[in-house]
N, C-alpha and C positions, 0 to 999 in steps of 0.2 A: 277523351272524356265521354263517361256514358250519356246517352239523353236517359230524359224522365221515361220514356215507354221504354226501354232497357232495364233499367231502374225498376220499375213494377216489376216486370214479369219478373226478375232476378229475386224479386222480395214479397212473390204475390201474396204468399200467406201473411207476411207483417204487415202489408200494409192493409190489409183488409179488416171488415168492422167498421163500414161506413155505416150511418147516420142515415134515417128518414129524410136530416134535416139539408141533404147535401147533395148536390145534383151529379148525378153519376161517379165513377168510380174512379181513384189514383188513376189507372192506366188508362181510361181514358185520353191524358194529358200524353201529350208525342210531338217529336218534334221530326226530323226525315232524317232518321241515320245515323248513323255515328260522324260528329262533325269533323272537321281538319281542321284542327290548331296551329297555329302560328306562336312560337314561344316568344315572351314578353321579351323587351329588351330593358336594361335598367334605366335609361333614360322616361322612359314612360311607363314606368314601375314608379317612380318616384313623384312620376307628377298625379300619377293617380290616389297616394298615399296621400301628398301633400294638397287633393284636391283641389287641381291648380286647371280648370276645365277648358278658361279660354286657351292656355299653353296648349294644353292637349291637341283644342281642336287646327292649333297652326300649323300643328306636325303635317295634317292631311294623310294621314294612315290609312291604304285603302282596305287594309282587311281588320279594321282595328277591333272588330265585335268580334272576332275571331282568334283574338290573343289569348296568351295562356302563360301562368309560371312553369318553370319546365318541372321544379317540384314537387310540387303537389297539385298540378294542375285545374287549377285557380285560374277564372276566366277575368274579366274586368270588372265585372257586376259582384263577383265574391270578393276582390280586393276592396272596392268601394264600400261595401256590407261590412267588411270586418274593419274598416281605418273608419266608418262612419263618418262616407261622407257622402250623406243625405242628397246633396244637392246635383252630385256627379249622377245620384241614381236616376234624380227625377230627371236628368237631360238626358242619361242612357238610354232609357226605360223606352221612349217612344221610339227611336229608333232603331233598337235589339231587341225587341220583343221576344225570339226564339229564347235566348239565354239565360233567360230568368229558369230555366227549365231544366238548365245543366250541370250537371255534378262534378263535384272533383272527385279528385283516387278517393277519397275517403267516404263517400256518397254524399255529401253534402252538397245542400243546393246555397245559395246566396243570402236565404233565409237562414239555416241553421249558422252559417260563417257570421254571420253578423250577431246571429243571439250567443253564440261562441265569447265575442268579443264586449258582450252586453251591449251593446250602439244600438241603444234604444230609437234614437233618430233615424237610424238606417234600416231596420225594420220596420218602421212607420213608412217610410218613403217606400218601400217597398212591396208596402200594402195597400198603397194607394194607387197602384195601376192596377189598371183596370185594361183585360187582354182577353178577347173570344180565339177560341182554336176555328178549324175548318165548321166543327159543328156547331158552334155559336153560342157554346158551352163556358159560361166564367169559370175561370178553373185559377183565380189568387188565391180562392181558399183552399180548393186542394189541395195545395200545393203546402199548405201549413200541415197537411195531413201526409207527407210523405215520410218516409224514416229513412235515414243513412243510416252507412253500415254494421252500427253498433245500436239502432234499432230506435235509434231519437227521434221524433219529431222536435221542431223549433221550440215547440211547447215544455216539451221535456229539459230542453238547456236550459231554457229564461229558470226554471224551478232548479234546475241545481246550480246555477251562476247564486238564486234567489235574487233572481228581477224580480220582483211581485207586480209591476206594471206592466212591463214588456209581457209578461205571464195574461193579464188581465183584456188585452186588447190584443192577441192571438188567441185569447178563447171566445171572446166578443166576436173576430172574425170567422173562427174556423172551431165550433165547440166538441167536434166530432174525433180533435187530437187527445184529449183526455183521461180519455177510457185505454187508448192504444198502449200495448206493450212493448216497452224494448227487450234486448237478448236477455237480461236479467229479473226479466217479468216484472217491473216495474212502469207503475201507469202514472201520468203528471198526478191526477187526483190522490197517487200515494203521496208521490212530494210534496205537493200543498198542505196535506194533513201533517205533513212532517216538519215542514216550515212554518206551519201556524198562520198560515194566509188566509184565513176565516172565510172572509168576504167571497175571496175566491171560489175556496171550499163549497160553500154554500150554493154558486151558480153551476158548480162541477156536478152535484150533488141533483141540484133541479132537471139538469141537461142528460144526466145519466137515466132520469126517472123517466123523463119524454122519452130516451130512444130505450127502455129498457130490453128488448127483444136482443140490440144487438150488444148493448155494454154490458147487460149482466152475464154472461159467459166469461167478457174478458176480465171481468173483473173477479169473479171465482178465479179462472185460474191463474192470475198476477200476484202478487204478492200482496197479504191480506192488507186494504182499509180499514175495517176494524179496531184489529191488532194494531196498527200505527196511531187511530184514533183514541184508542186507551193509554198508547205510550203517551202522548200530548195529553193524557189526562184532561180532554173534554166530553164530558155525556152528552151534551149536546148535540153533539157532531156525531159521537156513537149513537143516539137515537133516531138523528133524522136518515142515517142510513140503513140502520135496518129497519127504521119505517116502510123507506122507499123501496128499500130489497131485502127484503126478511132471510130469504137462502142466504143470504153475505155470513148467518150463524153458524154455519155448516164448514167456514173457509178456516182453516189450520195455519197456523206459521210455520216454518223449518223445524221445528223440532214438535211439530204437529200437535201443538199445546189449542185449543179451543179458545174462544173470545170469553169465557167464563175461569177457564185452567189461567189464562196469561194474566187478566183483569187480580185474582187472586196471587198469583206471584208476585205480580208490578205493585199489590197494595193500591189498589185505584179501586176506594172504597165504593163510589158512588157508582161507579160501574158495574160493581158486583150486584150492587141494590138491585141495578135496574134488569139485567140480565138476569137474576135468580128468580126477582118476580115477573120476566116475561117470558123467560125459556126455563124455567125449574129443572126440566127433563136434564139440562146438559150436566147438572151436579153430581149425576150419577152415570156422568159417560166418564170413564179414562180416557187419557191420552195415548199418542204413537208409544209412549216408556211403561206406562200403565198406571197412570198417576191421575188421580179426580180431583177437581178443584181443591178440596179442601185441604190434598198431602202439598197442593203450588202452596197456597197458604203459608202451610206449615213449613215449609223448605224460603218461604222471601222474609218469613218472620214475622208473619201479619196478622195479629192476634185479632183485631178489629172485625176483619174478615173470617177469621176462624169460628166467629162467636156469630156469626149472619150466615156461615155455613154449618151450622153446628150440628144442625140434624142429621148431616151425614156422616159426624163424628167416627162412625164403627165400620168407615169403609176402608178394606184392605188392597193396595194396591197388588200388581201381581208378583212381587217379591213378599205377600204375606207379612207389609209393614201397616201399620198403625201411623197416626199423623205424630206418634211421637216418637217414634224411631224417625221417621223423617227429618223432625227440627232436632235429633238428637245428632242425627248423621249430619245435617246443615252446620250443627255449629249455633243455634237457635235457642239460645240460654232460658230468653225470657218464654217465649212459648213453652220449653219442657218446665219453667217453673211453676207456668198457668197450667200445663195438662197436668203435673203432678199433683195440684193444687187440688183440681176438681174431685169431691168424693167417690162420680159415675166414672173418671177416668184415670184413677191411680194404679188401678188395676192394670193399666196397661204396662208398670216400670221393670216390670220382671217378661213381658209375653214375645216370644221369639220368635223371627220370622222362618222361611222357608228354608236358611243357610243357621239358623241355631243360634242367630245374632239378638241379644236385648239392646233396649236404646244404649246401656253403657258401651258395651260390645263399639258400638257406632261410631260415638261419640270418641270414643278412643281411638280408633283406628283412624277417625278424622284429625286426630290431634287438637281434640278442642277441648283447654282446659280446663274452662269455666262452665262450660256445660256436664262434663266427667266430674267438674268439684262438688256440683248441684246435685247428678244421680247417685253418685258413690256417697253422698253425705247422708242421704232418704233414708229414714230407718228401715223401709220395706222394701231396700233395694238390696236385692243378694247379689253384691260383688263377685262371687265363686260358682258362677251359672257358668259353664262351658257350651260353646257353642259347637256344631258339628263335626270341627276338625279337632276339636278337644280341649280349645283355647279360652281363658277367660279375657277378660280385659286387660290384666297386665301386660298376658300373656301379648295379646295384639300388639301392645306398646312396644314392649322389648322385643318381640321377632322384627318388627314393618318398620324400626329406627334407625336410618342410619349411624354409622359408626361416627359420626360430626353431629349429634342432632342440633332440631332449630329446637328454638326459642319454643314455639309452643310443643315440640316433642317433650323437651324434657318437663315444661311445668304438667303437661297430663299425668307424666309418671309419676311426677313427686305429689298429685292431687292422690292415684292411687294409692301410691305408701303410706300417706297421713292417713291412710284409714285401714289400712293393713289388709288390701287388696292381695289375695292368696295368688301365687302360681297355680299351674296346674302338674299335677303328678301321675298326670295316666300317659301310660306309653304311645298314646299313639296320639299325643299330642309331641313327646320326643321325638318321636320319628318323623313329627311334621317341622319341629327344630330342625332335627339333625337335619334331614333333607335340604330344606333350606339354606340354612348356615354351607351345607356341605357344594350345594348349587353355585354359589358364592365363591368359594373359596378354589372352583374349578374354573371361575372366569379369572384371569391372570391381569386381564386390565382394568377388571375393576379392584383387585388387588393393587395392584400398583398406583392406581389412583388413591388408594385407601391411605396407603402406604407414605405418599406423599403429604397427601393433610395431616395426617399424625405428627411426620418430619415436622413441617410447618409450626405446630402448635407447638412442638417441644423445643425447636429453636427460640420460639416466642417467651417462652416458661423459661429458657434459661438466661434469656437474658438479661427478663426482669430480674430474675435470682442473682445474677451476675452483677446489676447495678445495685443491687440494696446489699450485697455482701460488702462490696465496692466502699458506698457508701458509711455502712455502719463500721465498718474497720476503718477508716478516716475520722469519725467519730470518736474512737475509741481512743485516740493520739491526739487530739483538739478538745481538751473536754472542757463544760463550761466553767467559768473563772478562772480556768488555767490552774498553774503550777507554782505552787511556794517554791521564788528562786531568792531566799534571803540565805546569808550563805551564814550566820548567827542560830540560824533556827535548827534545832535537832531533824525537824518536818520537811529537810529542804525538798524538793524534787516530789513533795506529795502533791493530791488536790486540795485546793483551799477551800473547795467545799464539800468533802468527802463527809461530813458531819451529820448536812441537809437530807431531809427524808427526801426530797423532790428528787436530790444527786442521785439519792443511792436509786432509788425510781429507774432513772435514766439509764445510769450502768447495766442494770438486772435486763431493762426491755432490748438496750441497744445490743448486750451479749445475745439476747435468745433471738433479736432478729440477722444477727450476723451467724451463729451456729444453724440456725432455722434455713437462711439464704445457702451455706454453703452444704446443710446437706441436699438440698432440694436439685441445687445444678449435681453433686453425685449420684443424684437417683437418677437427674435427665440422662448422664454421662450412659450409665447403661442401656437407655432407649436407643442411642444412635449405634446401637449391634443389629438394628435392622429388624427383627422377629416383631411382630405384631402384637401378638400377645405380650411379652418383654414390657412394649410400645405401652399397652393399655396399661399395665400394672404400674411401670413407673410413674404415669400421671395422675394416675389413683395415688399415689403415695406422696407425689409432689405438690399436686396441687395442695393439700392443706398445709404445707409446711411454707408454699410461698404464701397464701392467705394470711400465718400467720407471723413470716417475717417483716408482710406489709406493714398487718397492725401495731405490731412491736416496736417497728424504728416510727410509725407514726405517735404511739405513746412514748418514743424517749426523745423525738423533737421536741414533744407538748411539754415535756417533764424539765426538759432542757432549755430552755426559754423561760420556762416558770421560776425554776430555781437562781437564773441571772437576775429576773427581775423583780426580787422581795421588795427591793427597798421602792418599788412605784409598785406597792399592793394591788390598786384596781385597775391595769395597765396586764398584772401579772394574771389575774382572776379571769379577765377578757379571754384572751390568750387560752388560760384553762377551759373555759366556757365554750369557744371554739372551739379548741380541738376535742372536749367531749361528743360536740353536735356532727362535725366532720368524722369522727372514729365512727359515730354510732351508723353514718351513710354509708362508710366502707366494710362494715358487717353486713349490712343491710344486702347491699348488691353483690357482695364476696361468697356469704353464706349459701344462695340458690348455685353455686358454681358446683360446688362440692357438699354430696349429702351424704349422710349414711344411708345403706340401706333397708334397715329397719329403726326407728326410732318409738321405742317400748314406753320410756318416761313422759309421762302425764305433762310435766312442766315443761322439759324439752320441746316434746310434738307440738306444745303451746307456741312457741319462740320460733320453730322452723313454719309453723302456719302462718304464722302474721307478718315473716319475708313472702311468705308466698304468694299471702294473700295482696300482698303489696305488687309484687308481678304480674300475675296475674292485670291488675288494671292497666299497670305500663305494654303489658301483650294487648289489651284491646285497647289502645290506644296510639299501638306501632304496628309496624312490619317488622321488626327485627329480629334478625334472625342470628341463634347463637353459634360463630363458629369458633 
């Protein structure tokens, strides 16, 4: 097991960044050597567990401060630390004094093993000895300041267990751990802000201000406080810190977004308030992507903040986008409805960036339908702007779609066609097809993959095809009120209600959903010859043919049931009543399956929008995706 003067030098740089406030330095503390352990045995493994002190002391163990688990080389003092038991520590403690000082494999001293295990009690005891080395140097609180070898101090566990007390009375003792880094650049004062340990926060915060010479370094280069203190959406806390260290402005996140960029993405209004009117300057810094507060805005969907950023409305980041190519490219409906809105900012719905792209362009390629429905609808939106490689927006749709699209691929498309969203016709957007397509079709496993989902879907199409042919041809042999079997009657073997408009109903639907059903598995039949193309066309053809042997045996149940039940009239009218509100669902959600693809009639393009628009809400309201 290492000692503590091992321990430092092994980890001089982490553990450094002491304190005014703290008398000499981690390595300071030393004990004589690398010690010789004696491995535990389980007899007195058990009693130290169960805290059993006077058993212990009968054993008369002459090397017993010198035991060890052979495991993970756990002295007696760290067994007691982690099973919390307080009372073994306070009889240990005066007469092992060295050990409080020694590490296991993992570098942990008896402090971190016990805020490991939370044992609030056994950290208390353990901070209540009081031990001079040679130079007459108290070193219990040092010793709170050490880091094992994943860069913890005891400070750092108690915040991520979230002891908040155990936290509170190892900063009371030792304030100096706070600021310290572990391997992930994470300082306890981030956890607190993270945890919402205020109280705490606020003495981390005083303690930082005192030693600021040696915590603001570490605290630049750890992982931003700031940035955590906007995620907790306190200004509070964000202004007593860059009160206290105003550089803390200057600290980036991981993706090197600014305390002004992030405050506007996250929507943490109050944050923006106070940072635009005390650092203004940073409104017109970009970020590591090249993004200025106002495009994070624009991309978290936070109009509030768009309208407190506004003056910088006309800054382009370095892709030569506009804050509404941004929320266009986000998927950020309500914002492009506000920027289209504005008379200063309409201008933007046609202006293209660096790659030729408009917010539609964006929006499409994003697959976001509700945003593509909103631009494509603007009457100063030109749908048929190509972008650099020659594409308009359809164009994006249908090259970037898989052959299975989701749910929100196809409703983009079908936003474009309701408005008669052009292809493009110049060559050398063909050749950016064919290339494509032709890329594709040289990879053999993504063929075969292709290949497979197609199988899938047509096995699926047939077999619904295959129960409703099933079906309605059963039907057609059981018809309602049966058969005149009077053997007097010229009529014998007719239907006895072949008369009834509702009969004749039933027949006409149940025929077209049984001829509808059986051509539909004939068109699958030729899908399963393998060819791909074959594959698309027969479900292009099938699919409305099962759509509408659905609707048909669901009109000649409803017709069938109606016509039995004349003689209970309002019994029979229910019955009809239902099944018109139940058909009208199954067009509803059938319809979007299968569209044409152009639809010219005024009345039609009516009837296919308001499925759509219906979709549309169930897409922002689901994940679901269409396979």
């Amino acid at each position: 097991m290492k000692s503590l003067n091992q321990l430092s030098l092994a980890r001089g740089s982490q553990a450094s960044g002491s304190d005014s406030g703290s008398s000499g330095s981690d390595k300071d503390i030393h004990n004589d050597g690398k010690e010789q352990f004696v491995p535990i045995d389980a007899k007195v493994y058990k009693l130290l567990v169960e805290g059993k002190k006077d058993d212990i002391s009968k054993l008369k163990i002459g090397n017993f401060y010198e035991l060890k688990s052979k495991e993970d080389e756990n002295s007696v003092l760290h067994i007691a630390g982690s099973t919390g038991q307080a009372q073994v520590i306070a009889e240990l403690l005066p007469s092992s004094k060295h050990i409080i000082t020694w590490t296991n494999n993992k570098g942990d001293l008896a402090f971190h093993s016990a805020a490991k295990a939370s044992q609030f009690d056994a950290v208390k005891a353990l901070m209540n000895w009081k031990s001079y080395d040679s130079k007459e140097e108290y070193i219990s609180a040092k010793l709170l300041g050490v880091q094992n070898d994943e860069g913890d101090t005891p400070l750092h566990i108690a915040l991520e267990n979230c002891q908040e007390n155990m936290a509170q009375i190892l900063m009371d003792e030792y304030g100096g751990a706070c600021y310290k880094l572990n391997k992930i650049n994470v300082s306890p004062l981030y956890m607190a802000i993270q945890s919402k340990f205020w109280e705490l926060v606020k003495k981390m915060i005083a303690y930082t201000k005192e030693n600021k010479v040696a915590s603001e370094p570490e605290l630049l280069k750890g992982k931003s406080i700031v940035h955590v203190a906007i995620d907790a959406d306190n200004t509070e806390i964000l202004k007593e810190i860059l009160a206290n260290h105003e550089d803390l402005i200057k600290s980036v996140d991981d993706e090197g977004r600014s305390p002004l960029s992030y405050a506007a993405f996250k929507g943490h209004l109050k944050g923006v308030e106070y940072l635009f009117e005390k650092f203004p300057e940073y409104a017109y810094e970009c970020d590591k992507a090249g993004y200025f507060p106002i495009h994070k805005a624009a991309s978290g969907g936070n109009l509030k903040i768009i309208e407190k950023l506004y003056i910088t409305k006309n800054l382009l980041n370095k892709k030569g986008q506009t804050i509404l190519h941004v929320a266009a490219e986000s998927g950020k409906s309500k914002v492009v409805s506000y920027v289209i809105n504005k008379r200063d900012l309409e201008r933007l719905i046609n202006l293209k960036d660096e790659d030729g792209n408009t917010p539609l362009h964006l929006a499409a390629k994003g697959f976001h339908p509700r945003t593509v429905n909103i631009l494509a609808r603007e009457q100063q939106c030109k749908n048929n702007l190509e972008n650099k490689n020659g594409l308009t927006a359809l164009d994006f749709v249908e090259v970037h779609t898989e052959p299975l699209p989701t749910f929100e691929a196809r409703l983009t498309w079908m936003a474009l066609r309701y408005v008669d969203a052009p292809r493009s016709s110049q060559s050398k957007r063909k050749t950016y097809v064919q290339n494509l397509r032709a890329g594709k079709q040289k990879n053999k496993a993504n063929d075969a993959k292709e290949l497979d989902s197609f199988t899938e879907r047509v096995d699926t199409h047939m077999l619904v095809a295959t129960l409703v042919a099933t079906v309605t041809f059963a039907a057609g042999f059981t018809l309602p009120g049966g058969y005149n079997q009077s053997e007097n009657d010229p009529n014998i073997g007719l239907a006895v209600l072949a008369r009834k408009w509702a009969f004749k109903m039933f027949v006409i639907c149940n025929t077209a959903a049984l001829y509808s059903s059986i051509l539909c598995v004939v068109t699958l039949i030729w899908a399963h010859l393998g060819d791909l193309k074959l594959i698309r066309l027969s479900l292009k053809f099938a699919l409305p043919m099962l759509g509408l042997a659905l609707v048909m045996m669901s009109m000649a149940f409803m017709m069938g049931i109606f016509v039995v039940l004349r003689t209970v009239s309002w019994l029979s009218y229910v019955v009809l009543g239902m099944g018109c509100i139940f058909l009208l669902g199954v067009l509803l959600f059938f319809i979007p399956l299968y569209n044409p693809s152009y639809i010219k009639n005024s009345v039609v393009r009516f009837f296919f929008s308001g499925t759509f628009l219906l979709l549309l809400l169930v897409c922002e309201k689901s994940s679901i995706t269409y396979t």
